[in-house]
FIDOKE-257962 format. One line per 8 residues: number of its first residue (from 0); for each residue x, y, z of C-alpha. Coordinates in Angstrom, 3 decimals. Each point is the difference from the previous one (the first is absolute). Layout:
NUM> X/Y/Z; ...
***
This chain:
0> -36.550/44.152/-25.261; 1.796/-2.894/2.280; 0.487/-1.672/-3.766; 1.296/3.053/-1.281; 2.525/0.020/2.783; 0.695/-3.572/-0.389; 0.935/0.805/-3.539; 2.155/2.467/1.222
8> 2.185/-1.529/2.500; 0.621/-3.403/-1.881; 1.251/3.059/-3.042; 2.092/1.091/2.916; 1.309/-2.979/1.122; 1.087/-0.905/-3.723; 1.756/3.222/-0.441; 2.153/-0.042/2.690
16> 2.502/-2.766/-0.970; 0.605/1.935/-3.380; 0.536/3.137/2.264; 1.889/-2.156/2.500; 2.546/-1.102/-2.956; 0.198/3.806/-1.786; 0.699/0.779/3.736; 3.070/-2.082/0.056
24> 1.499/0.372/-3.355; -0.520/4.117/0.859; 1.897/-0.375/3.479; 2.930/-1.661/-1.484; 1.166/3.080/-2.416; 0.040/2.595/2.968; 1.822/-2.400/2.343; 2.556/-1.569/-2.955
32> 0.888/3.363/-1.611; 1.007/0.743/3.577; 1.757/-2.798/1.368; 1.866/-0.391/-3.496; 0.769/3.778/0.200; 1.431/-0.340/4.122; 1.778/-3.801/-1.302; 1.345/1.925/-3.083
40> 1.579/2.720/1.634; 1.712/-2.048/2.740; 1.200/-2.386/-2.484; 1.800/2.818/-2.284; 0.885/2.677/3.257; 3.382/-0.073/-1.198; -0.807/0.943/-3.831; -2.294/3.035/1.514
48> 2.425/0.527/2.450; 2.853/0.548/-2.442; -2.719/1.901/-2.048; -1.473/2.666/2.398; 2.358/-0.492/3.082; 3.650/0.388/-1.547; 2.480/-0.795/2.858; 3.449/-1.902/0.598
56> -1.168/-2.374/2.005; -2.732/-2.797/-1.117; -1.547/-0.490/3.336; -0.789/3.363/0.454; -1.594/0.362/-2.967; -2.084/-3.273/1.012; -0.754/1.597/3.094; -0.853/3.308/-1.805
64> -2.022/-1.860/-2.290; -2.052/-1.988/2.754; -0.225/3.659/1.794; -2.140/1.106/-2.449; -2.860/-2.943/0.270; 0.085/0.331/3.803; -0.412/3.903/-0.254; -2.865/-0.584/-2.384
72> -1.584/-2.411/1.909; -0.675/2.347/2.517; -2.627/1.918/-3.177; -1.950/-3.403/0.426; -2.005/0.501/3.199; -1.001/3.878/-1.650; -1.176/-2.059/-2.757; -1.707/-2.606/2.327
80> -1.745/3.112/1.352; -0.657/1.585/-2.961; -1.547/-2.753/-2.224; -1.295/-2.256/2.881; -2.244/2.570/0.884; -0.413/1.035/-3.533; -1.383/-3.365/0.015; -2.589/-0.264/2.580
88> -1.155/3.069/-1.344; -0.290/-0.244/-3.656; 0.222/-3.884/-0.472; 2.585/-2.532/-0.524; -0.011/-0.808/-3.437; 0.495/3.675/-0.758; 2.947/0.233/2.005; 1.676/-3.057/-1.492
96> 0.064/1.423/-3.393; 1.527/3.363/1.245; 3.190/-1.834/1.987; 0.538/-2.190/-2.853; -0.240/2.662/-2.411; 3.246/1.773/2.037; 1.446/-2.902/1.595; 0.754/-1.155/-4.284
104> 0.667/3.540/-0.913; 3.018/0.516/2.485; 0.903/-3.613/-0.351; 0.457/0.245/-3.649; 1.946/3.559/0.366; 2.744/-1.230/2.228; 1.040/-1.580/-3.287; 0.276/3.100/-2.497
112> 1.382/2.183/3.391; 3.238/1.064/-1.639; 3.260/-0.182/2.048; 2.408/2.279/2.861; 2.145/0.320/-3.060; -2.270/1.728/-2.160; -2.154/2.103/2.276; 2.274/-0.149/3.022
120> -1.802/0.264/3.648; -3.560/0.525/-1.897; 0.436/-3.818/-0.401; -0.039/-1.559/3.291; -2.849/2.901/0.925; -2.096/-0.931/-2.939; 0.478/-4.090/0.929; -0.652/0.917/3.382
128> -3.654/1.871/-0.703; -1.310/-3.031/-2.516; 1.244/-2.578/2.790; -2.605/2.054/2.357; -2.631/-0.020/-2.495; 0.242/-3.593/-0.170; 0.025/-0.336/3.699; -2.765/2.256/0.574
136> -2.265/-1.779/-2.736; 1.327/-3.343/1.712; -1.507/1.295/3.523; -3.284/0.255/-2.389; -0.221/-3.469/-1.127; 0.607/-1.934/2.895; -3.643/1.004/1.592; -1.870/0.311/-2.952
144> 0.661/-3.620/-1.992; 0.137/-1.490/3.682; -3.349/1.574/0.764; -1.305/-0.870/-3.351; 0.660/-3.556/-0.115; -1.107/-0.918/3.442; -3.571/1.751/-0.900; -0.101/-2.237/-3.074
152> 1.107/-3.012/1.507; -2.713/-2.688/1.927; 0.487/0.750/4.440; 1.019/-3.738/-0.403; 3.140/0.248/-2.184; 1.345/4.086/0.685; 3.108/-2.478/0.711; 0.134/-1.181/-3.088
160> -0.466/2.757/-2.184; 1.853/2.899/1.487; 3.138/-2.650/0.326; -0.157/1.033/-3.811; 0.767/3.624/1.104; 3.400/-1.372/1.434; 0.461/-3.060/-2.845; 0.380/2.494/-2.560
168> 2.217/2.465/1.817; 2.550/-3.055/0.258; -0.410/-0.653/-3.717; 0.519/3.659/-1.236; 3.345/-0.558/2.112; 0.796/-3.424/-1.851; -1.138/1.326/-2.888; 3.180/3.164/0.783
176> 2.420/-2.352/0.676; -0.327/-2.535/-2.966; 0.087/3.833/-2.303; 3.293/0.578/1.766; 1.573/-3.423/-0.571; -0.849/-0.300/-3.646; 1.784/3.642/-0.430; 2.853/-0.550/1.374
184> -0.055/-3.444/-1.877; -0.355/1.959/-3.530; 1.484/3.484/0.754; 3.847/0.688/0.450; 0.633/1.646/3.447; 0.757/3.858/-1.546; -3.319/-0.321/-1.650; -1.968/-1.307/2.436
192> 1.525/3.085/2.486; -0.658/2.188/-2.798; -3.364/-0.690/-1.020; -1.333/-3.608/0.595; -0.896/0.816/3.695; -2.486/2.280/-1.573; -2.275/-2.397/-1.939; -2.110/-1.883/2.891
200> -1.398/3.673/1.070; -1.178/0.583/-3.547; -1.885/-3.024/0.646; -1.956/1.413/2.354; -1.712/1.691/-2.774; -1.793/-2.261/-1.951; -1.146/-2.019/3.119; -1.203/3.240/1.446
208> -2.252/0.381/-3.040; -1.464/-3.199/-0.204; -0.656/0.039/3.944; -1.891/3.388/-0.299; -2.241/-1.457/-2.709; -0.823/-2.739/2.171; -0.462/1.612/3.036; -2.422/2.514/-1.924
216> -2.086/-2.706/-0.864; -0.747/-1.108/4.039; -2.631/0.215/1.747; -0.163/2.197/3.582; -0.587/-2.394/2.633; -3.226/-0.449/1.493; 0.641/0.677/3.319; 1.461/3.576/-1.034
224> -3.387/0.168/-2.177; -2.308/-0.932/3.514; 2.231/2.608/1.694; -0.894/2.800/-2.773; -3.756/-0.631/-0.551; -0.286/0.099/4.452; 2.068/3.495/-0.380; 2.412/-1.613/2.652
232> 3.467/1.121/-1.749; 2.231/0.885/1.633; 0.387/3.496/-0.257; 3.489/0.740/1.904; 1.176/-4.212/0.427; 3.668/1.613/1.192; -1.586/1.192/2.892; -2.763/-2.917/0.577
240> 2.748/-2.639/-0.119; 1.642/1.548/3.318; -3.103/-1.723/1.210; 2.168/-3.492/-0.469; 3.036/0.907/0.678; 0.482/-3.133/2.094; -0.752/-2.076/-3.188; 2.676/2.386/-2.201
248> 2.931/-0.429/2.978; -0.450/-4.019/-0.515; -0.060/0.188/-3.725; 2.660/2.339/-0.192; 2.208/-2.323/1.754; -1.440/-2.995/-2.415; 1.537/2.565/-2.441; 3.272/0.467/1.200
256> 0.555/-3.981/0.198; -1.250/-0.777/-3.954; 2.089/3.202/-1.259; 3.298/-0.445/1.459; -0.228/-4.075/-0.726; -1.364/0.407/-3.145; 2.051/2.549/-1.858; 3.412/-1.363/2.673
264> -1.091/-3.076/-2.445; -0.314/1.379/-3.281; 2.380/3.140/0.110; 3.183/-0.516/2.176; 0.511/-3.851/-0.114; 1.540/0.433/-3.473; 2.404/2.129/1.551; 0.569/-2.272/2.982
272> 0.008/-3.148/-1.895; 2.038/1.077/-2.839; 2.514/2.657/1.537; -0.270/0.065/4.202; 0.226/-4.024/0.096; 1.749/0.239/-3.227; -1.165/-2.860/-1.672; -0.576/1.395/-3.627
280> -2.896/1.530/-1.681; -0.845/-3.149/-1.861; -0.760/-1.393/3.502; -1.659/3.295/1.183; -2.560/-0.357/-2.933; -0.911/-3.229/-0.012; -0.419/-0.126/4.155; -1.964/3.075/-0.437
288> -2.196/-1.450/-2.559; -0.682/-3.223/2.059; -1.186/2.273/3.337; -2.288/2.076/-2.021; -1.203/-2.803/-1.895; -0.744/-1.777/2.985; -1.545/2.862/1.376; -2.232/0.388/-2.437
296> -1.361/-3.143/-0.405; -0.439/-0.625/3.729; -1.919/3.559/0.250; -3.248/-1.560/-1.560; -0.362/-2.897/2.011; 0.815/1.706/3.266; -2.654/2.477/-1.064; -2.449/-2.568/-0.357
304> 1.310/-1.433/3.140; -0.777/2.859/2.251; -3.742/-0.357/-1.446; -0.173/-3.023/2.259; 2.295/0.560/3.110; -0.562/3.929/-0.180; 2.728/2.208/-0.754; 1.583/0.637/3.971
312> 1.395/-3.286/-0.178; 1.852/0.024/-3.433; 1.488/3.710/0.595; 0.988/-1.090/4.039; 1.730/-3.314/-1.545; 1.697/2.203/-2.604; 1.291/2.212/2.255; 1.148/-2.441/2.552
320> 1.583/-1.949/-2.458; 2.285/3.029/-1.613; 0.932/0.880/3.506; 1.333/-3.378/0.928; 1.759/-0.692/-3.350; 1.194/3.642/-1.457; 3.180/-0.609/1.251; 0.799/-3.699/-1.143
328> -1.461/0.682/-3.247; 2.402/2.872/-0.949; 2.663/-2.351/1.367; -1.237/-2.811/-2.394; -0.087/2.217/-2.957; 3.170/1.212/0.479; 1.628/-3.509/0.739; -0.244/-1.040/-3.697
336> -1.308/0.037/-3.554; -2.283/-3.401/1.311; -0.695/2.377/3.376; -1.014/3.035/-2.090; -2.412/-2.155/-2.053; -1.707/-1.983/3.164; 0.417/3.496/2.298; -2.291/1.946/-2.938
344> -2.370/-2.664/-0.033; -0.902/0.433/3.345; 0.228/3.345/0.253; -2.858/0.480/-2.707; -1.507/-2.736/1.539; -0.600/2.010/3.095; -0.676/3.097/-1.741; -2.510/-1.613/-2.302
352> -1.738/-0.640/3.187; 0.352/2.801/1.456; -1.499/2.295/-2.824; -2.429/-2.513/-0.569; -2.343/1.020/2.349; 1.077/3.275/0.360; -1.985/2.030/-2.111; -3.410/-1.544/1.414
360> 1.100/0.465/3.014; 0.927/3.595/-0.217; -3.553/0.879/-1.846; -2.625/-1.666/1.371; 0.030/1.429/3.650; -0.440/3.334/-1.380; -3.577/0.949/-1.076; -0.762/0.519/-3.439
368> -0.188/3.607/0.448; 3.437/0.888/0.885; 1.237/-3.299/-0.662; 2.483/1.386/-3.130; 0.941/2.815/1.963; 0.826/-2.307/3.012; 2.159/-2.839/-1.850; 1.444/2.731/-2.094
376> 1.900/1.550/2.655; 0.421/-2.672/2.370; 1.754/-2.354/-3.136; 2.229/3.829/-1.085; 0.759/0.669/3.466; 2.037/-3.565/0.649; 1.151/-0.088/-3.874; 1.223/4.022/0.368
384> 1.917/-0.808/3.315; 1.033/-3.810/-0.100; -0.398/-0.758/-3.499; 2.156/2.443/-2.297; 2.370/-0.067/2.470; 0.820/-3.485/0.305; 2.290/-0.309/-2.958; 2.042/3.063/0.733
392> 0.010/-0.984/4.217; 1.047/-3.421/-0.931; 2.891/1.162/-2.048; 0.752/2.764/2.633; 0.372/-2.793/2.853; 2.445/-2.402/-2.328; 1.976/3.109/-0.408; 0.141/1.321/3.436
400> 0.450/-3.488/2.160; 1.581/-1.873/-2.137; -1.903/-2.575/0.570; -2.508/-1.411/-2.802; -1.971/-1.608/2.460; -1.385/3.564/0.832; -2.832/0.279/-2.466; -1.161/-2.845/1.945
408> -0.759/1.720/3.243; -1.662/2.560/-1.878; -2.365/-2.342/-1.255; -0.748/-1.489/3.514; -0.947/3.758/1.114; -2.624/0.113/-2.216; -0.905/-3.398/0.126; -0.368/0.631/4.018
416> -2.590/3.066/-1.268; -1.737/-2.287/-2.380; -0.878/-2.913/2.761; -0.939/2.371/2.352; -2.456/1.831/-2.098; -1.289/-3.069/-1.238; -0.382/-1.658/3.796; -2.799/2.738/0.442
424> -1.227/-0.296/-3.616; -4.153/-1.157/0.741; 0.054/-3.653/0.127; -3.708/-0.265/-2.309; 0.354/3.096/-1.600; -1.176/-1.118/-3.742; -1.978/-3.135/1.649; -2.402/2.394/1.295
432> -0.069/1.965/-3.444; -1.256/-3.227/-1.152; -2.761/-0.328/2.413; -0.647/4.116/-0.646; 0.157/-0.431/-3.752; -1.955/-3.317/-0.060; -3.668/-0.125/-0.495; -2.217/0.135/3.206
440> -0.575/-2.776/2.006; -3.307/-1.192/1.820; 0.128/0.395/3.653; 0.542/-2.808/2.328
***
């Protein structure tokens, strides 16, 4: 019978990197269909501002425009509650397939949603409603995928492989911005207001369907499997996560740091580099591109990283670090074209570590039964509130000071929250998951 077992766990142990790599090619369509969806509709806010929001003046149909992703941001933590728990409940793999299933659907409608001047008000209403779908499947996917790849992944590299949570997220928005450029390289400007804006949404179609086959392939994880055959689901995990509510304060305030840096890097610096600091949008783009390139690259290796030092150190350094330099980087990237490219570069830089650590972080010191539900909300709550906001707060404070140095004390607020939530963030946290997760030791 011990042979039998044998047999069994070396199967086990061969199946998992197979799993481990369907894992990571099935996290990257939820998180790039989003990212590219939130990139795409920053970078053409004036197009579907002169589309749904007719007005005289441009910037408040940019602020109208940005409005409408920090209203529906608020959907994301009733998502978070409704699909994290979902989650715990009935498994995560099942739950991945439903957000991805609506998180493509709405995606992909945004770009057939006709016009104010052929339905009239029923078109900002009806843009409005798919926005909150896609929010509130968003508040689904977070907890799920994050759940799901650090139950697949080895104690010893949860760094490592959830970094690929974040990695992709930065490439869906890459992905957005290099769609963008190549439009308005081909398209005139009336047909690119008219109906070239429309075509990256559609494209949320096709990846949606090829992510759901893949994703319906996966395996559940075995920890959710342990936690069925012992009958200890969770039956209400809403109401057993209160139990940690210590643990969701500090990784809601992890939160609020990687949203408002993260899309203050990929959604308003076009604006700010191109228009506020008013260095042109061929600067904009390719500044842009550099920071989430960086970003993206460094996210990985950070990950991996954090494996080592432990992830306290890499989120308090992050967080220190944007503190100290928010407000000489915006000055550097508004200096110059050269200042804009080097200011980018370490911007990502600093968000690549940041996120890289992040989603590890904000998992593993939940348990596994409410540990979807937990991250869920925790990650929706500081998105909902610091996240969807930033963009339309950061053009808000350029237009009300005057001064486009603003932004930049926004970003030290949050970066303030971010240190201080990661100063109390267990120093061994996934060392002793190792040591739990390892096989037993002899005594003495």
């Amino acid at each position: 019978m011990s042979a039998v077992q044998d047999a069994a766990d070396t199967t086990s142990v061969a199946q998992k990197p197979v799993s481990r790599t369907r894992a990571l090619i099935a996290s990257s369509f939820g998180n790039t269909i989003e990212t590219l969806d939130f990139a795409v509709y920053g970078l053409v806010a004036v197009n579907i501002g002169a589309t749904f929001f007719p007005a005289t003046d441009q910037t408040a149909q940019l602020l109208t425009t940005f409005a409408v992703v920090a209203m529906t941001y608020f959907v994301r933590p009733l998502g978070a509650v409704i699909f994290g728990s979902l989650a715990d409940r009935i498994g995560r793999k099942r739950v991945m397939v439903i957000v991805l299933l609506m998180m493509s659907a709405a995606t992909m409608l945004v770009g057939v949603l006709p016009g104010y001047a052929a339905i009239g008000i029923a078109a900002p209403v009806l843009l409005i409603a798919l926005r909150a779908l896609q929010s509130l499947s968003s508040g689904g996917e977070f907890g799920s995928i994050s759940s799901y790849m650090l139950e697949q992944s080895s104690p010893r590299r949860r760094g490592l492989t959830t970094s690929w949570v974040m990695s992709t997220s930065v490439l869906g928005f890459l992905l957005g911005l290099i769609i963008i450029a190549v439009l308005h390289a081909v398209l005139t400007p009336a047909s690119m207001n008219s109906w070239g804006w429309r075509l990256p949404f559609l494209i949320a179609g096709p990846l949606g369907v090829i992510g759901l086959y893949i994703r319906s392939k996966l395996d559940e994880t075995q920890e959710f499997k342990e936690l069925q055959a012992r009958g200890r689901v969770a039956k209400a995990p809403l109401v057993e996560v209160l139990k940690y509510w210590r643990d969701l304060l500090r990784t809601t305030g992890i939160a609020a740091l990687i949203a408002s840096s993260f899309y203050m890097m990929i959604a308003f610096m076009l604006t700010y580099v191109g228009t506020t600091a008013q260095l042109g949008a061929g600067t904009a783009l390719a500044s842009t591109l550099i920071g989430g390139t960086v970003a993206m690259v460094t996210t990985p290796f950070m990950g991996l990283l954090s494996d080592t030092v432990g992830r306290k150190w890499i989120l308090v350094g992050a967080s220190a670090s944007l503190l100290v330099l928010a407000v000489p980087l915006f000055a550097l990237i508004r200096s110059s074209a050269a200042g804009a490219m080097l200011g980018q570069a370490v911007f990502g830089l600093l968000v690549g570590c940041l996120i890289s650590a992040a989603i590890a972080a904000m998992t593993e010191v939940f348990p596994t039964h409410v540990r979807a539900t937990a991250s869920s909300v925790s990650y929706m709550l500081g998105t909902a509130v610091f996240g969807g906001t930033a963009p339309l707060i950061a053009t808000y404070l350029v237009k009300t000071t005057g001064s486009t140095l603003s932004p930049a004390y926004y970003l030290m607020g949050t970066a303030l929250i971010g240190l201080v939530a990661s100063l109390t963030y267990p120093r061994r946290q996934h060392l002793a998951d190792r040591e739990r997760f390892a096989p037993a030791r002899a005594a003495g």
